[in-house]
MILUMMAR-771477 format. One record per residue: residue number from 1; chain; x, y, z of N, C-alpha, C in turn. Coordinates in steps of 0.05 Angstrom, whole numbers, always signed. Example, Ala and Ser with C-alpha at 12.3 -4.5 7.8 and 13.67 -1.06 7.14 Angstrom:
BEGIN
num = 1, chaine = A, n_east = +264, n_north = -114, n_up = +156, ca_east = +246, ca_north = -90, ca_up = +156, c_east = +264, c_north = -66, c_up = +156 .
num = 2, chaine = A, n_east = +257, n_north = -45, n_up = +142, ca_east = +273, ca_north = -21, ca_up = +143, c_east = +258, c_north = +1, c_up = +157 .
//
This chain:
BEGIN
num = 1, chaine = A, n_east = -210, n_north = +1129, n_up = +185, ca_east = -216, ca_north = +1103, ca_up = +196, c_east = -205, c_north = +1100, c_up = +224 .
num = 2, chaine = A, n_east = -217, n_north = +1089, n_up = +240, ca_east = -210, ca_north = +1090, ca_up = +274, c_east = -194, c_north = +1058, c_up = +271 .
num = 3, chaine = A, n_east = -177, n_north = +1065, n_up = +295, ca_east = -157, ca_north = +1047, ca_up = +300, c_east = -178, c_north = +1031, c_up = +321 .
num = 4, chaine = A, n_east = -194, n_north = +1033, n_up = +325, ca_east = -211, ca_north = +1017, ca_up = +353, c_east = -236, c_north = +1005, c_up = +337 .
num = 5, chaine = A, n_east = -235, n_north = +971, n_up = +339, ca_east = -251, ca_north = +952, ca_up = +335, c_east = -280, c_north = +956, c_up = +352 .
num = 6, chaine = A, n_east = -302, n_north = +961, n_up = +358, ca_east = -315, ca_north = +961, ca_up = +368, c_east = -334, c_north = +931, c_up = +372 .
num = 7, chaine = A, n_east = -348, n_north = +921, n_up = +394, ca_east = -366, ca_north = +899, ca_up = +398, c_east = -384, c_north = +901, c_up = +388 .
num = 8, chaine = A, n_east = -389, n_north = +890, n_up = +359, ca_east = -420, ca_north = +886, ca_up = +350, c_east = -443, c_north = +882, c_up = +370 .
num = 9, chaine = A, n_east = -427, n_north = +861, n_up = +393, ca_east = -456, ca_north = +848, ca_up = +407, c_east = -466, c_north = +869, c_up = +417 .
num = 10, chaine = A, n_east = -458, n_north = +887, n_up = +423, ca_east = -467, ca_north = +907, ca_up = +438, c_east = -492, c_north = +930, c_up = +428 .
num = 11, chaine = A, n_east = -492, n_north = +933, n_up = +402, ca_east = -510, ca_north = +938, ca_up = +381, c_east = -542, c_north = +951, c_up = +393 .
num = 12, chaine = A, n_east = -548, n_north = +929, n_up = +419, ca_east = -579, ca_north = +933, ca_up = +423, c_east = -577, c_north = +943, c_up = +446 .
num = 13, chaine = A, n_east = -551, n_north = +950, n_up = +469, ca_east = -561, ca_north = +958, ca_up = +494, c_east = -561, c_north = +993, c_up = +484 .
num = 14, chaine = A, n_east = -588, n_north = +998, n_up = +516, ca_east = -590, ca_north = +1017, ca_up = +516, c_east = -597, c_north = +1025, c_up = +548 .
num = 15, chaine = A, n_east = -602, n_north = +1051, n_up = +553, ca_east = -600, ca_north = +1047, ca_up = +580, c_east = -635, c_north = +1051, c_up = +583 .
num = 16, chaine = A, n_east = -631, n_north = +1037, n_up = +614, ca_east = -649, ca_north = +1025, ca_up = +611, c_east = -678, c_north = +1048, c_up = +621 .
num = 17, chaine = A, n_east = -663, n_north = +1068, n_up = +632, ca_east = -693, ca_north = +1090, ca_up = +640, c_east = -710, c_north = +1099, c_up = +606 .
num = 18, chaine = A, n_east = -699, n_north = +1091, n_up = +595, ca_east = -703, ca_north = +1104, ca_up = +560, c_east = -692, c_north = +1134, c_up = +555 .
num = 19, chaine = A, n_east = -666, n_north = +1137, n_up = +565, ca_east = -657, ca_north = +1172, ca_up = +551, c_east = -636, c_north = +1167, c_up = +527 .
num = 20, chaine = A, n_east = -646, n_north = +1134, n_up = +521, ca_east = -629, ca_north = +1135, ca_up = +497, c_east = -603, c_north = +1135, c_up = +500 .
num = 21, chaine = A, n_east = -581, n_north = +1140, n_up = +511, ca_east = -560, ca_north = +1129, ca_up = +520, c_east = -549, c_north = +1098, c_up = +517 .
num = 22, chaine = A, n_east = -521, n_north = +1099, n_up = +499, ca_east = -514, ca_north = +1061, ca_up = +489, c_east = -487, c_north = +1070, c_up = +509 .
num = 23, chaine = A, n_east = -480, n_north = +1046, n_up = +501, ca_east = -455, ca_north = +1044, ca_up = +516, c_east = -434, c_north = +1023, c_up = +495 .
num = 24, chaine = A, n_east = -408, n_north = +1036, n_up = +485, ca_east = -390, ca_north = +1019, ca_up = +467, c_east = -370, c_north = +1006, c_up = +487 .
num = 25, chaine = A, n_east = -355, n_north = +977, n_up = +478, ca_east = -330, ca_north = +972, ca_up = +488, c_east = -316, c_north = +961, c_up = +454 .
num = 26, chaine = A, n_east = -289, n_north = +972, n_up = +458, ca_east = -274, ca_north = +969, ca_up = +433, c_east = -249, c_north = +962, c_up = +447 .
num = 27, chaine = A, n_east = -235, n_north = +954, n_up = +428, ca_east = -207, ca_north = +948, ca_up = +423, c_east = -182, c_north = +965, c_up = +402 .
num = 28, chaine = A, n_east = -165, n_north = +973, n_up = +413, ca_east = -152, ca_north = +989, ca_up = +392, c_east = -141, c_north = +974, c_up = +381 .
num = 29, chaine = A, n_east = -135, n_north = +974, n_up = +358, ca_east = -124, ca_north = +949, ca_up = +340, c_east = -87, c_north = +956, c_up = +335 .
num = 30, chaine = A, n_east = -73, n_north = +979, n_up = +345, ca_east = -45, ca_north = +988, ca_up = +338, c_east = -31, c_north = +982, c_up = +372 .
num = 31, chaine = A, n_east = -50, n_north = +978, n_up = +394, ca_east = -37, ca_north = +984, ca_up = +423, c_east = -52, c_north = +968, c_up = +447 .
num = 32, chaine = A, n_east = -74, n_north = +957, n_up = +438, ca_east = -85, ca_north = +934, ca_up = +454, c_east = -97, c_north = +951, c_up = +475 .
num = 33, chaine = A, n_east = -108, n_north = +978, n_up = +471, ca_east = -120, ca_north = +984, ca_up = +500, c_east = -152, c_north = +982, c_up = +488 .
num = 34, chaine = A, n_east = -162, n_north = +983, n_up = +517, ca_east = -191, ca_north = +975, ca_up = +508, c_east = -207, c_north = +1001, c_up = +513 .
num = 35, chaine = A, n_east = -230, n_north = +1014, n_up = +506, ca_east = -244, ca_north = +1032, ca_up = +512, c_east = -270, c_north = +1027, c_up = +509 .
num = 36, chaine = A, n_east = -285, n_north = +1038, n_up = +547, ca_east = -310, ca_north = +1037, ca_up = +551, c_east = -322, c_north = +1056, c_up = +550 .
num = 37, chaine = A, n_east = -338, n_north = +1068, n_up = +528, ca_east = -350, ca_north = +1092, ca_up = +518, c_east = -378, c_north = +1092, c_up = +533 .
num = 38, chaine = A, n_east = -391, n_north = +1105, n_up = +547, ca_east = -415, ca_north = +1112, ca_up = +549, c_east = -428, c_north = +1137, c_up = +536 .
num = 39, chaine = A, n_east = -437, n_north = +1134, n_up = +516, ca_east = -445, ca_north = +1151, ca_up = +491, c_east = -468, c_north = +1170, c_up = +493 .
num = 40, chaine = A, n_east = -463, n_north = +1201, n_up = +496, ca_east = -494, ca_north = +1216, ca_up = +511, c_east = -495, c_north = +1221, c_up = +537 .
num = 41, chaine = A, n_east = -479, n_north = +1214, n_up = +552, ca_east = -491, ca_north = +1218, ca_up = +572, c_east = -462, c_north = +1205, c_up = +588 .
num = 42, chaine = A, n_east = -467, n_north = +1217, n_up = +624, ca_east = -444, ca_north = +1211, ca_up = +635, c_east = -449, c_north = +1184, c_up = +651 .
num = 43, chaine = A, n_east = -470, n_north = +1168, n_up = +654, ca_east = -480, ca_north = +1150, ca_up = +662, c_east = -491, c_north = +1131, c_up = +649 .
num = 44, chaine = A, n_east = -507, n_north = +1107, n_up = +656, ca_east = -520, ca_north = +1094, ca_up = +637, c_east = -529, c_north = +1072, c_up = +657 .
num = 45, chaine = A, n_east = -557, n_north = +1072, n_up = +666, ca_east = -571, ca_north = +1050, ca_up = +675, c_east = -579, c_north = +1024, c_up = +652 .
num = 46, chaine = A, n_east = -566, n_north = +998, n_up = +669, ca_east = -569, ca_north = +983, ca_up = +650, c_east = -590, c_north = +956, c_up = +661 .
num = 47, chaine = A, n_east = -612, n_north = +939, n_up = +655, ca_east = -616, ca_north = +915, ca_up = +669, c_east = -596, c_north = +904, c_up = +670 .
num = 48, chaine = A, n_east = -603, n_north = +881, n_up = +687, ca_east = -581, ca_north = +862, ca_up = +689, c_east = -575, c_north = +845, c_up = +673 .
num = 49, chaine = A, n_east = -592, n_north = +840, n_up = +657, ca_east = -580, ca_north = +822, ca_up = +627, c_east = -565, c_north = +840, c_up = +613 .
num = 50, chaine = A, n_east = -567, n_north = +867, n_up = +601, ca_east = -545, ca_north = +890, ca_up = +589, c_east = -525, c_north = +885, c_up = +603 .
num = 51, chaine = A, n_east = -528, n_north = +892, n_up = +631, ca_east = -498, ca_north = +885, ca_up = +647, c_east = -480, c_north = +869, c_up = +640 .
num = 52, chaine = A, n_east = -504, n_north = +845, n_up = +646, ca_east = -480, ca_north = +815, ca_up = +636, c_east = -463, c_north = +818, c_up = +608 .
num = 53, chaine = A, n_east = -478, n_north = +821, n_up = +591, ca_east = -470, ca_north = +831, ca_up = +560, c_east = -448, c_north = +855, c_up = +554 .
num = 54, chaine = A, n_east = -448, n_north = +875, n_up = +573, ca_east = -427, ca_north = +894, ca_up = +573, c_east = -401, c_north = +882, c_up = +590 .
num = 55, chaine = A, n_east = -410, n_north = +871, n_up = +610, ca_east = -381, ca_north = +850, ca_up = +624, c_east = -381, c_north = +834, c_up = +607 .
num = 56, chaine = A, n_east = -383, n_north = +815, n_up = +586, ca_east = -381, ca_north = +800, ca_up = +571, c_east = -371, c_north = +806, c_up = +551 .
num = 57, chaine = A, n_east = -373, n_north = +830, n_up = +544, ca_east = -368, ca_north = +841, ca_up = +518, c_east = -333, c_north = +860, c_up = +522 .
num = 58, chaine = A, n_east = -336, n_north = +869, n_up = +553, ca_east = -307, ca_north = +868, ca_up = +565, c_east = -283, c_north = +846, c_up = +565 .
num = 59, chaine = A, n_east = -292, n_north = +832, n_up = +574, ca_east = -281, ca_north = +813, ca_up = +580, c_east = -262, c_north = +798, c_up = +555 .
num = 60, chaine = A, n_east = -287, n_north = +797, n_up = +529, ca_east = -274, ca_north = +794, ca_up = +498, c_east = -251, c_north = +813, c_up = +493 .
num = 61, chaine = A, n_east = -257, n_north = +833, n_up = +500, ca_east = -237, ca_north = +860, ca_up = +497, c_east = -210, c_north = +861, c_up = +507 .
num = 62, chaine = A, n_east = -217, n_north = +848, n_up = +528, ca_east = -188, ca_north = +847, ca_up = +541, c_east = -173, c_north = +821, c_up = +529 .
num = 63, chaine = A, n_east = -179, n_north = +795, n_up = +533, ca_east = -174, ca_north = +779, ca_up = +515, c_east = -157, c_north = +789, c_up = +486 .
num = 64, chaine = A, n_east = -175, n_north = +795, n_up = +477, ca_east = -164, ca_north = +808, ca_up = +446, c_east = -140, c_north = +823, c_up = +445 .
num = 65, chaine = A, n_east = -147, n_north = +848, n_up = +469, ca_east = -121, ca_north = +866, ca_up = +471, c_east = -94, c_north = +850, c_up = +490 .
num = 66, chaine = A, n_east = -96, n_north = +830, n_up = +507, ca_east = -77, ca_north = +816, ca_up = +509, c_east = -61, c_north = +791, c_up = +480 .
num = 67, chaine = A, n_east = -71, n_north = +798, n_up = +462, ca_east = -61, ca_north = +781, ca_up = +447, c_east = -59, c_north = +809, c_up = +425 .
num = 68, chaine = A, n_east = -64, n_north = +820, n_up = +431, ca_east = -47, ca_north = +843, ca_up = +409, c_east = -24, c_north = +859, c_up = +421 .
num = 69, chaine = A, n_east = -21, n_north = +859, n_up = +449, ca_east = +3, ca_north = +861, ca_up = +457, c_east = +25, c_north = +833, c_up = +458 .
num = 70, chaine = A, n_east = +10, n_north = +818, n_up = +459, ca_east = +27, ca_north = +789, ca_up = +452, c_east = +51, c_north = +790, c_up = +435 .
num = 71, chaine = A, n_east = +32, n_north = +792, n_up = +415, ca_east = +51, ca_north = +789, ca_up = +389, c_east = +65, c_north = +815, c_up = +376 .
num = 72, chaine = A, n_east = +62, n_north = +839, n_up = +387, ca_east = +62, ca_north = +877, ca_up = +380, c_east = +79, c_north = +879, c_up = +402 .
num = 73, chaine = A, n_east = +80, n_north = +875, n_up = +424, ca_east = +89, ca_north = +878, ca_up = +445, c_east = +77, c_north = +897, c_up = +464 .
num = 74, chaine = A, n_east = +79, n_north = +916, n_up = +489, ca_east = +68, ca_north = +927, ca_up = +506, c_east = +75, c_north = +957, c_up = +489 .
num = 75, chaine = A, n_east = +58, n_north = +964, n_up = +496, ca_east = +50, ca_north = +999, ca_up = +485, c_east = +42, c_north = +1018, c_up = +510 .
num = 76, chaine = A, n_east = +44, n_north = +1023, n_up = +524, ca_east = +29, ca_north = +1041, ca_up = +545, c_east = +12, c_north = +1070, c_up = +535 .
num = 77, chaine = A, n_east = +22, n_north = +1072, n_up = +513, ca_east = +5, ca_north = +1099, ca_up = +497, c_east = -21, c_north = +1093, c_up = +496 .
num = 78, chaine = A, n_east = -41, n_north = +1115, n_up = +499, ca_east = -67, ca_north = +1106, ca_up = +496, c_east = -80, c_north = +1128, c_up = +475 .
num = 79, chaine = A, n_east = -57, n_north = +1140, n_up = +459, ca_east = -64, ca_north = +1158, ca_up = +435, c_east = -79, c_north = +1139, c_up = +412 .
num = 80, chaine = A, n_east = -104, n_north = +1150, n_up = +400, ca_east = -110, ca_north = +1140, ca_up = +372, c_east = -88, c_north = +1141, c_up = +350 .
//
């Protein structure tokens, strides 16, 4: 089982030339770091509505991982 929460919303992007390429943002749930996976590939063209949704879907992430160091305290490790 992975220590990193992943963004459901994120579910439908894909990039946008069609090579099939998603892109994940998660949360580790033991150390509050966040990780932006681009999955397949080293790139990922996105429209600009995906965009908004992947900054949006950041943005939750960090949120989240500031309140898991809140109360856990600061971790600098970014081991699973």
């Amino acid at each position: 089982m992975s220590a990193f929460a992943s963004d459901l919303g994120l579910d439908g992007i894909r990039d946008a030339a069609g090579h099939g390429t998603e892109v994940d943002v998660a949360v580790h749930l033991h150390n509050g770091t966040v990780r932006l996976s681009i999955l397949s590939a080293q790139e990922i063209l996105l429209t600009a509505d995906d965009a908004d949704q992947v900054a949006q879907a950041l943005q939750r992430a960090a949120e989240q991982a500031r309140g898991i160091t809140a109360t856990r305290g600061p971790d600098r490790s970014t081991s699973t």
